[in-house]
C-alpha positions as CSV (number, residue, x, y, z in Angstrom):
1,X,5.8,-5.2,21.6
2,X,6.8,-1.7,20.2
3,X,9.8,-4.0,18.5
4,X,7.7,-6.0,17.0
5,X,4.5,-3.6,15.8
6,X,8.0,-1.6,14.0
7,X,9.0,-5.1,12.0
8,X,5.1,-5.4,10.9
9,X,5.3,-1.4,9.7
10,X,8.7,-2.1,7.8
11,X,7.1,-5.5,6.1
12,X,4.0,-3.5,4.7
13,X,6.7,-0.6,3.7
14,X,8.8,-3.3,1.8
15,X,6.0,-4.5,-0.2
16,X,5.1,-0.7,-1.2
17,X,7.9,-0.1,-3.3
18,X,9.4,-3.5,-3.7
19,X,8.1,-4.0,-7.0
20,X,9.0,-1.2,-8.2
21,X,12.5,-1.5,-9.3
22,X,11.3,-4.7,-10.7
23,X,9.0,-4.1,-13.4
24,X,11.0,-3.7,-16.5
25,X,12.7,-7.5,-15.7
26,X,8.9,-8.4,-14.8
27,X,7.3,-7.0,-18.0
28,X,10.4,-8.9,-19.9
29,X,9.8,-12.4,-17.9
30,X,5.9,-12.5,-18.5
31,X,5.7,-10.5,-21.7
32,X,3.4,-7.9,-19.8
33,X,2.6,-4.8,-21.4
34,X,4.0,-1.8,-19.4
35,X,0.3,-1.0,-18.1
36,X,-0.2,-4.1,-16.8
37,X,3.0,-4.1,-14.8
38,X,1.9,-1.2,-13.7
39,X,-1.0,-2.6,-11.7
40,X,1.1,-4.4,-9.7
41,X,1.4,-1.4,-8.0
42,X,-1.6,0.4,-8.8
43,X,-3.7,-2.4,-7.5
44,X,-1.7,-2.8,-4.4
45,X,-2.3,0.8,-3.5
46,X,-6.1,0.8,-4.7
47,X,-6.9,-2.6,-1.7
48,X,-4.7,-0.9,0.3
49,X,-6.5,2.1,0.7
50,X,-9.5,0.1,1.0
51,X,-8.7,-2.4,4.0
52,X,-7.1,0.1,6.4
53,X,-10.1,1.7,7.3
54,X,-12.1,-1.8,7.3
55,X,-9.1,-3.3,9.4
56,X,-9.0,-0.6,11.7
57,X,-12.8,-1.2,12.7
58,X,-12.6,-4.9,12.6
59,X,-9.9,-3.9,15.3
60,X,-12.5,-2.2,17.7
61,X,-14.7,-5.2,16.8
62,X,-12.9,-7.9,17.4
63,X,-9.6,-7.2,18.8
64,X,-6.5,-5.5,17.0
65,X,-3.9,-8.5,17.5
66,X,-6.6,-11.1,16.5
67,X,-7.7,-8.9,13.2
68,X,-3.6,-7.9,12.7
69,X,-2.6,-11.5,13.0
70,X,-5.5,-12.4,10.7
71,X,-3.9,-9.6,8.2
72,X,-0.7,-11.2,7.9
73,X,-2.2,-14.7,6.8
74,X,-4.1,-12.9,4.2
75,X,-0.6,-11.0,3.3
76,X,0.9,-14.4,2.9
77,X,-1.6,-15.8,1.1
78,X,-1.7,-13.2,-1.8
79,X,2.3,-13.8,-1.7
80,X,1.9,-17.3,-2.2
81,X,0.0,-16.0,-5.4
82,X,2.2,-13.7,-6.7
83,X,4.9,-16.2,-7.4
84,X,2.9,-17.6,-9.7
85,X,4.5,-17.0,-13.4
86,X,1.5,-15.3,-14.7
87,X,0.7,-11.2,-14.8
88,X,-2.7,-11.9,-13.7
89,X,-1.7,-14.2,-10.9
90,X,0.9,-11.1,-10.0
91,X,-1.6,-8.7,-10.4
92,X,-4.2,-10.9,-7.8
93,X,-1.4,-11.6,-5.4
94,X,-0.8,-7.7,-4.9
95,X,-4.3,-6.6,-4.4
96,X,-4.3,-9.6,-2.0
97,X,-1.3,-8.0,-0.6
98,X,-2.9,-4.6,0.0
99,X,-4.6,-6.1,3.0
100,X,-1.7,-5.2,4.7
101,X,-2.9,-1.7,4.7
102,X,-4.4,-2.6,8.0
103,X,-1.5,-2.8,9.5
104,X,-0.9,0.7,10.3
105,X,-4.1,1.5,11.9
106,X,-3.7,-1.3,13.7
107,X,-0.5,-0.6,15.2
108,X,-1.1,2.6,15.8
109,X,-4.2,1.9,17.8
110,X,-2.0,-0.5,19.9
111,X,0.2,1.9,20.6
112,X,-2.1,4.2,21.8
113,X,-3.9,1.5,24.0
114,X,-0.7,-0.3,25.3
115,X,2.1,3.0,26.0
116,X,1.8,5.4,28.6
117,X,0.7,8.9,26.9
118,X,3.8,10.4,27.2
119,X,5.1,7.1,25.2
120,X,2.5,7.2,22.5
121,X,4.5,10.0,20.2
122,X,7.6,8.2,20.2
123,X,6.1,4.9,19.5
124,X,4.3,6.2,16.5
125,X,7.2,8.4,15.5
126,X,9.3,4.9,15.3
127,X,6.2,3.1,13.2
128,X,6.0,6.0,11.0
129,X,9.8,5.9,10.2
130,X,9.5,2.5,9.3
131,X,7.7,3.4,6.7
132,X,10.5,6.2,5.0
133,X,13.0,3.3,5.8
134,X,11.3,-0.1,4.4
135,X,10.6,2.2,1.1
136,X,14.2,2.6,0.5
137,X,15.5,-0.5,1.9
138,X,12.6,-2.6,-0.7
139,X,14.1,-0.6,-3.9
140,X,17.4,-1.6,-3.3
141,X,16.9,-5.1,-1.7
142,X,14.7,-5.8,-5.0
143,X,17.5,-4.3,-7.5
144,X,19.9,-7.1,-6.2
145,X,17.5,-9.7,-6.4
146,X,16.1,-8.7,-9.8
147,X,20.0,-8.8,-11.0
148,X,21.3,-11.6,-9.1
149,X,18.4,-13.9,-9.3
150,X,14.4,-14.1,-10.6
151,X,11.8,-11.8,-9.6
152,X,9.9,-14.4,-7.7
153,X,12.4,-14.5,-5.4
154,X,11.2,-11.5,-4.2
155,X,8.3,-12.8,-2.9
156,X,10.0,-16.1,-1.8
157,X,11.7,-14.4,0.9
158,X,8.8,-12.3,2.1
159,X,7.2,-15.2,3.3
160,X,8.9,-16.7,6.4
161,X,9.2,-12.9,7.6
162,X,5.5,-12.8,7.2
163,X,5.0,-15.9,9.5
164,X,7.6,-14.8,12.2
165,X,6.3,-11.6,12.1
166,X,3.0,-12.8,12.7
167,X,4.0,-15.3,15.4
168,X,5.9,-12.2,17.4
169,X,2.1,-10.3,17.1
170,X,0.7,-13.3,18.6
171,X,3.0,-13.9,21.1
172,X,4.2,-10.4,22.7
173,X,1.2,-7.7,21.4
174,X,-1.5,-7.9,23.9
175,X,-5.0,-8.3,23.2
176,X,-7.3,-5.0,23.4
177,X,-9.6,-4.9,26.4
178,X,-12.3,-2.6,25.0
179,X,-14.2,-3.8,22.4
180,X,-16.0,-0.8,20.8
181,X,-20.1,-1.8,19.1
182,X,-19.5,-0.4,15.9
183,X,-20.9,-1.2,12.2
184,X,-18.6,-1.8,9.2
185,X,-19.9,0.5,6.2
186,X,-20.1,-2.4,3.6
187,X,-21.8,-0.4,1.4
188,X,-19.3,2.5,1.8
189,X,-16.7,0.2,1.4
190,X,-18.2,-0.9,-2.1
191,X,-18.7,2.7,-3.3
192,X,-15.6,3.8,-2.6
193,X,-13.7,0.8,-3.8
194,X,-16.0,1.0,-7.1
195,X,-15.1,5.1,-7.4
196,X,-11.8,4.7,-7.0
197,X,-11.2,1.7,-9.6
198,X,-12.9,3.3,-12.0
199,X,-10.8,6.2,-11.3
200,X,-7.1,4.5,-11.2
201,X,-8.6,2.5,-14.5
202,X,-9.4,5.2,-16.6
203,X,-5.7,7.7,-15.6
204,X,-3.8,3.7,-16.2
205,X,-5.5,3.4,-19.6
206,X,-6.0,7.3,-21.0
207,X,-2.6,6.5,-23.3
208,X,-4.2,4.1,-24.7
209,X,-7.7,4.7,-24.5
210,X,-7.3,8.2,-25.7
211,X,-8.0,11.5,-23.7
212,X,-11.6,12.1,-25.8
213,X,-12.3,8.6,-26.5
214,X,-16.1,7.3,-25.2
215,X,-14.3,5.0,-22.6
216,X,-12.5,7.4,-21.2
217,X,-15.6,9.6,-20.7
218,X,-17.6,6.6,-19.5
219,X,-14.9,5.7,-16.9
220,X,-14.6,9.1,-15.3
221,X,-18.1,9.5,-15.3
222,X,-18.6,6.0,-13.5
223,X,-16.0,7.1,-10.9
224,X,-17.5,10.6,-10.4
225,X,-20.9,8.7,-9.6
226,X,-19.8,6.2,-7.4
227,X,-17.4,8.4,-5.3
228,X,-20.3,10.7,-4.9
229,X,-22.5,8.3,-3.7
230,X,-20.1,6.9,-1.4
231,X,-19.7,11.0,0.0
232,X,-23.9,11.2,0.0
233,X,-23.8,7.9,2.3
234,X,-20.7,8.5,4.1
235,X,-22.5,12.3,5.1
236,X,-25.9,10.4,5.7
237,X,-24.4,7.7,8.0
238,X,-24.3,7.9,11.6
239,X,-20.9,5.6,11.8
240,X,-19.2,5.9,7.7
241,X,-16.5,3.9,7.0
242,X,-14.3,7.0,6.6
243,X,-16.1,10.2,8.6
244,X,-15.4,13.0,6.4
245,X,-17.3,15.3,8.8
246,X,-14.0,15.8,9.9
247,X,-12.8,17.4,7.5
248,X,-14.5,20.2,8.3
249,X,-12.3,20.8,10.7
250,X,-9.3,23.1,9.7
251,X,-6.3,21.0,12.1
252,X,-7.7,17.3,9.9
253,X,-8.1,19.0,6.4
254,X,-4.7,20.7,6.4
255,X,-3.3,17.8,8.0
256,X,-4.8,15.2,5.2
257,X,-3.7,17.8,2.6
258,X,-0.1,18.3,3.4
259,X,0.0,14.3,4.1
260,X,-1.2,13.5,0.3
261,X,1.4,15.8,-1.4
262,X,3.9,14.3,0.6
263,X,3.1,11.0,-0.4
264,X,2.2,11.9,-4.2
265,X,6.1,13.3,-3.7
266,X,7.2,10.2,-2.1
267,X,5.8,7.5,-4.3
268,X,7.1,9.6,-7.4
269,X,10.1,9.6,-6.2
270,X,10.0,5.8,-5.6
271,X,7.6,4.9,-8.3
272,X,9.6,7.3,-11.7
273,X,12.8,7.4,-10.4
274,X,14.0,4.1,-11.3
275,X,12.2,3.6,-14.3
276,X,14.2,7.1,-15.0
277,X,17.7,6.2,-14.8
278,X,16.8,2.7,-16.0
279,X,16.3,4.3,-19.7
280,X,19.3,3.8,-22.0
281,X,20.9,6.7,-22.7
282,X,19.6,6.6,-26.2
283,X,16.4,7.5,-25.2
284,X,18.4,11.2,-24.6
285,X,17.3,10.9,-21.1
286,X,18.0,7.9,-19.4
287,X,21.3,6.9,-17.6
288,X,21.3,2.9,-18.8
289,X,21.4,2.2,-14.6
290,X,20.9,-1.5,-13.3
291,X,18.4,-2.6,-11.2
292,X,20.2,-2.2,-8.3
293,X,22.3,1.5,-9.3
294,X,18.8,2.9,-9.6
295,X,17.9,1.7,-6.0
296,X,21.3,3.7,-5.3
297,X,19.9,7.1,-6.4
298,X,17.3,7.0,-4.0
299,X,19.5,5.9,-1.2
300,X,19.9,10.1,0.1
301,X,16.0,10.3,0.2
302,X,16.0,6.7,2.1
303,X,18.3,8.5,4.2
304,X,16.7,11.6,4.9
């Protein structure tokens, strides 16, 4: 089970950063613009963030294999879609793809309900590894694909591990036994997915868009509104989609605080990197690296 709930962590970990390595031969093979290849990831994150707490209470709903095994057909799905040759189809397919989000609160709530407790660290210390590990492995998996074939391919191959990855979930992750009566936030869930579009819109586009222009006013005053609506309801609420009551506590804030610098640190490590050393060295900066040599600079980090 524990084997299998690992291989479901590393999947969603590969499709974090597989792109990433991948968007100067994507921008060239669709003629994309560098901000809309930069969605691809963006908008992965963005539904990302947005299903793992619906997925997670799905989970007490209905039952976490059923709802994780319903995750994965969704993943493959928006897969299927992303090998389409269009930006738009790529951009649908990976906010599609952020579904798999719910993977990790799903596992982790499995783990918790399956292991003895003095299991339950060490199974979630080997899911959240997966995640350090998948990062690296997608950066330089996709920087041999990207230089030895097309970018498709890298969604080509994601799919039969989707399918046996979500056959293994059916057939060795038991199903919950408590089923918890709880409410999905829907309007929460439309707030906050509103806020924080506008948000990651506006940063995308302020190049060009321009840091005083009306839009760029308009869109971070539309996310300031929503995202404060969403905190008015989510205080007003007696089950919000995310509780951030909570964070009123000093062990969760401080926790949640040192857990988003690392991961700004991680993802722009993963995320600037390559795009870095992929420069030509006329630019004065870069270091005219393939695909696949700038996958190699963050091997140590993959290591560590």
């Amino acid at each position: 089970m524990l084997a299998v709930l690992a291989t479901a962590a590393l999947t969603y970990s590969l499709m974090q950063s597989l792109v990433i390595p991948a968007l100067p031969a994507i921008q060239r093979a669709l003629g994309a613009s560098p901000d809309q290849t930069s969605w691809t990831v963006t908008g992965f994150l963005l539904s990302s963030s947005v299903a793992t707490p619906i997925a997670g209470r799905l989970g007490d709903l209905f039952g976490k294999r059923r709802v994780l095994v319903a995750v994965l057909a969704i993943v493959t799905a928006g897969t299927l879609l992303c090998v389409v040759p269009s930006i738009e189809a790529l951009v649908a397919g990976r906010v599609i793809q952020g579904a798999s989000g719910g993977v990790l609160p799903l596992a982790y709530a499995i783990v918790r309900d399956e292991l003895s407790p003095a299991r339950v660290s060490h199974g979630i210390a080997i899911l959240a590894a997966m995640l350090g590990v998948g990062g690296g492995l997608g950066v330089i998996g996709a920087g041999v694909l990207v230089e030895q074939l097309s970018y498709t391919w890298m969604f080509w191959l994601q799919i039969p591990g989707f399918v046996a990855v979500g056959y293994g979930v059916h057939r060795w992750v038991p199903e919950s036994a408590d089923r918890a009566r709880v409410r999905i936030d829907w309007l929460g869930a439309w707030l906050v997915s509103v806020g924080l579009v506008a948000l990651l819109l506006t940063v995308t586009q302020a190049r060009s868009w321009g840091v005083t222009s009306a839009a760029m006013l308009a869109g971070v005053v539309t996310a300031a509104v929503f995202l404060g609506a969403w905190l008015r309801s989510a205080l007003r609420r007696p089950e919000p989609l995310l509780d951030v009551r909570m964070m009123r506590r000093r062990p969760i804030w401080t926790t949640n605080t040192v857990a988003f610098m690392v991961g700004v640190a991680q993802f722009a490590g993963f995320i600037l990197v390559p795009q870095y050393v992929q420069e030509p060295p006329a630019t004065g900066y870069g270091f005219g690296a393939s695909p696949l040599e700038s996958g190699l600079f963050l091997l140590p980090m993959t290591l560590g």
